[in-house]
C-alpha angles and dihedrals in degrees: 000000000000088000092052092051100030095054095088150082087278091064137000094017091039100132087207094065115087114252083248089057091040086051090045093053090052097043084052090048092052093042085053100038080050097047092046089049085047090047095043084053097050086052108042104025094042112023089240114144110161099068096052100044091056097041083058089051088053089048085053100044085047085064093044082055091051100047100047094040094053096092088058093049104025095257118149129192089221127051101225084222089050133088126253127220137194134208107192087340103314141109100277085222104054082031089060103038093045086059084040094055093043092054093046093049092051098043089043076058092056094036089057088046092047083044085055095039094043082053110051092041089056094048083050089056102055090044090056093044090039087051096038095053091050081058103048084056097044101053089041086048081055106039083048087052091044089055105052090051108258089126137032135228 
């Protein structure tokens, strides 16, 4: 979502902003557009949740940091030559990371229960097969000893 309203003359085309701004506003488009692609892959190509929902954690609190940390080094939410934007009444920024933040805290919640659960599914698993293996060979072990006469009945 950052790249989509981030790609414009309020941001990364702004001709107000120094080439170095400018660089460090694309180099933090491309981290993020990479991290998003890592994380969609995780997800989606090997069933991992975890990693991705708290990269995604990390990506939020980086903008919590940012934003509380912007009066020490001179840093605004808002470009004053930008334009700002409300959602009910809200800055659309702290309105969407605060909903951002929320999701992800709650799905870092269910990713560590599915972990457990994943876990303890696959140590089952291996018990029962563990256990139905050692069953398998022990009724064939009896049946063998039944049929060559060593017990009767």
């Amino acid at each position: 979502m950052p790249a989509f309203a981030d790609l414009n003359e309020t941001h990364l085309f702004n001709p107000l902003w120094s080439a170095h701004a400018r660089f460090h506003g694309a180099w933090f488009l491309a981290f993020a557009a990479g991290v998003a692609l890592i994380s969609l892959y995780l997800m989606w190509w090997r069933n991992e949740v975890f990693a991705p929902v708290l990269l995604g954690l990390v990506f939020a609190i980086g903008f919590w940091i940012a934003t509380v940390f912007g009066p020490a080094y001179g840093g605004a939410l808002v470009d004053p030559n930008g334009h700002t934007h409300t959602i009910a009444g809200i800055e659309a920024n702290m309105f969407l990371f605060s909903v951002f933040t929320m999701l992800l805290i709650a799905a870092l919640g269910l990713a560590a229960r599915i972990g457990r659960a994943k876990s303890l599914n696959e140590r089952t698993s291996r018990y029962l097969a563990r256990h139905e293996q050692s069953a398998r060979t022990g009724c064939a072990a009896a049946a063998l000893y039944r049929t060559n006469g060593n017990v009767s009945g």
